[in-house]
N, C-alpha and C positions, 0 to 999 in steps of 0.2 A: 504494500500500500504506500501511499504518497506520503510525506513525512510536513509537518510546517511549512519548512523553508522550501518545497519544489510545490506547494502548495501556493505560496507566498509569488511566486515568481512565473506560476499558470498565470495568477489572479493578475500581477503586473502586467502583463504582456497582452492579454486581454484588453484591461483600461487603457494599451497604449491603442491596440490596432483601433478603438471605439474611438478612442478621441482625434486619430486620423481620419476616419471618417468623417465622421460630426462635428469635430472642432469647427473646421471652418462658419457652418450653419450659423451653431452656436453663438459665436462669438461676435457674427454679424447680426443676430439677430438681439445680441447685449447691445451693441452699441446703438440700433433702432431705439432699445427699450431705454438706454442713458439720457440720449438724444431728447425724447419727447419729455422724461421727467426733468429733464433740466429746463427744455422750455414750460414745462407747466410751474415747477418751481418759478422761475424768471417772472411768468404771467401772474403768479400770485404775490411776488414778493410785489411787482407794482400795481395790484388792484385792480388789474385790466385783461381783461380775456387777449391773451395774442393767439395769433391762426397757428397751427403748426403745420408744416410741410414736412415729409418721411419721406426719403428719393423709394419710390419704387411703391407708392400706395396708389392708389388709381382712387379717383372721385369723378362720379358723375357730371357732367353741368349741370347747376344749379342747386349741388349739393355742398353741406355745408363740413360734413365729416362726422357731424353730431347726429346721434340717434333720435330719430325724429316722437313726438309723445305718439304712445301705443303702440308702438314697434319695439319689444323687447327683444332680446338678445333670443336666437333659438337655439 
């Protein structure tokens, strides 16, 4: 049977091949997520709604980005 340490270094080798994968996604989809809390921070620190722009969200014309009332999340 497999002992700790060859247990230990399955385990590692694993989380690496997953985070070659993934990392990329991940990582890009942190800094979407940084992005917009800093601008919502910003918008609240000065009492003002400001728009946000995310590169790669798509909005209809004439939409605002905000959920419209009675359209909840499905």
């Amino acid at each position: 049977m497999f002992g700790l340490s060859e247990l230990a270094i399955i385990l590692i080798v694993v989380i690496a091949v997953i985070a070659v994968k993934k990392g990329p996604e991940l990582t890009r989809t942190a800094g979407r997520s940084a992005r917009i809390l800093k601008a919502e921070a910003r918008a609240a620190k000065a009492g003002r709604p400001e728009s946000r722009v995310v590169p790669g969200e798509v909005l209809r014309p004439g939409t605002t980005g905000e959920s419209e009332p009675g359209h909840g999340a499905r």
